[in-house]
N, C-alpha and C positions, 0 to 999 in steps of 0.2 A: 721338466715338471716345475710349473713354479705356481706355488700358494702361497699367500699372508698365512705368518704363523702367530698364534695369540701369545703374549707375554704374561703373567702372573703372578702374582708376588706371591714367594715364599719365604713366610717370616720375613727377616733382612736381604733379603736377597730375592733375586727375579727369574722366574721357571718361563720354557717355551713349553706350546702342548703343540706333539708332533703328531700330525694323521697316521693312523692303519696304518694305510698306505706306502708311508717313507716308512713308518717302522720294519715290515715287512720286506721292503725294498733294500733296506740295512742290515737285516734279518735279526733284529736287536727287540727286546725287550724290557718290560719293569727290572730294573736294578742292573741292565746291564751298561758299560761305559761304554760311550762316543767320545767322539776326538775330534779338534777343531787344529785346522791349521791353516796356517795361510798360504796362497799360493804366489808363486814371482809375479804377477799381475795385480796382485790386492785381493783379489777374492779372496772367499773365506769358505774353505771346505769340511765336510763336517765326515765324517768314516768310521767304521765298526772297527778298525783296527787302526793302530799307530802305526804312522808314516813314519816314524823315525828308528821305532825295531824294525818295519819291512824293507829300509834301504840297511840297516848294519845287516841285515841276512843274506839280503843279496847280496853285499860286500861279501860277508861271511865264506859262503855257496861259490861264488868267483874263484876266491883264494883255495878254497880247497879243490876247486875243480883242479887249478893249478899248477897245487902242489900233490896233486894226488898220490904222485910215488912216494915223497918224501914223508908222507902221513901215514901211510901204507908200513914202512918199514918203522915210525917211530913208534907205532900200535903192537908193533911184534915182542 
C-alpha cells in the first residue's frame, strides 16, 4: 500500500491523518497508540504493538520453554 499521508499542525506540534483503511489494517483506533520503529535498512515501521515488548516475550517464552522442568518444581 502506498499513499501520501497529510501532515497538520497541532497546536506545537505536527499530526499525520491516517486512512480507514490503514487504520483498520492496524486494527487501531481514536486514542489508541502506534509505534514507530526503525528497521536495520532505514525504513521506518509504524505497528499496533511494541516491537520491543514482543522480542522480551519471545525471549521470555524460549526460556521457559527451556526451563520448563525447573519452573515446574519452583511453582510447587
Amino acid at each position: 500500500m502506498t499513499k501520501p499521508l497529510k501532515l497538520i499542525a497541532i497546536g506545537n506540534s505536527t499530526g499525520v491523518i491516517l486512512p480507514k483503511e490503514l487504520l483498520a489494517k492496524l486494527r487501531v483506533g481514536q486514542g489508541d497508540s502506534l509505534f514507530v520503529s526503525e528497521t536495520p535498512d532505514g525504513a521506518v515501521r509504524l505497528s499496533a504493538s511494541d516491537p520491543d515488548f514482543a522480542e522480551k516475550m519471545r525471549v521470555a517464552e524460549e526460556i521457559m520453554r527451556e526451563d520448563r522442568d525447573i519452573l515446574r518444581i519452583l511453582a510447587q
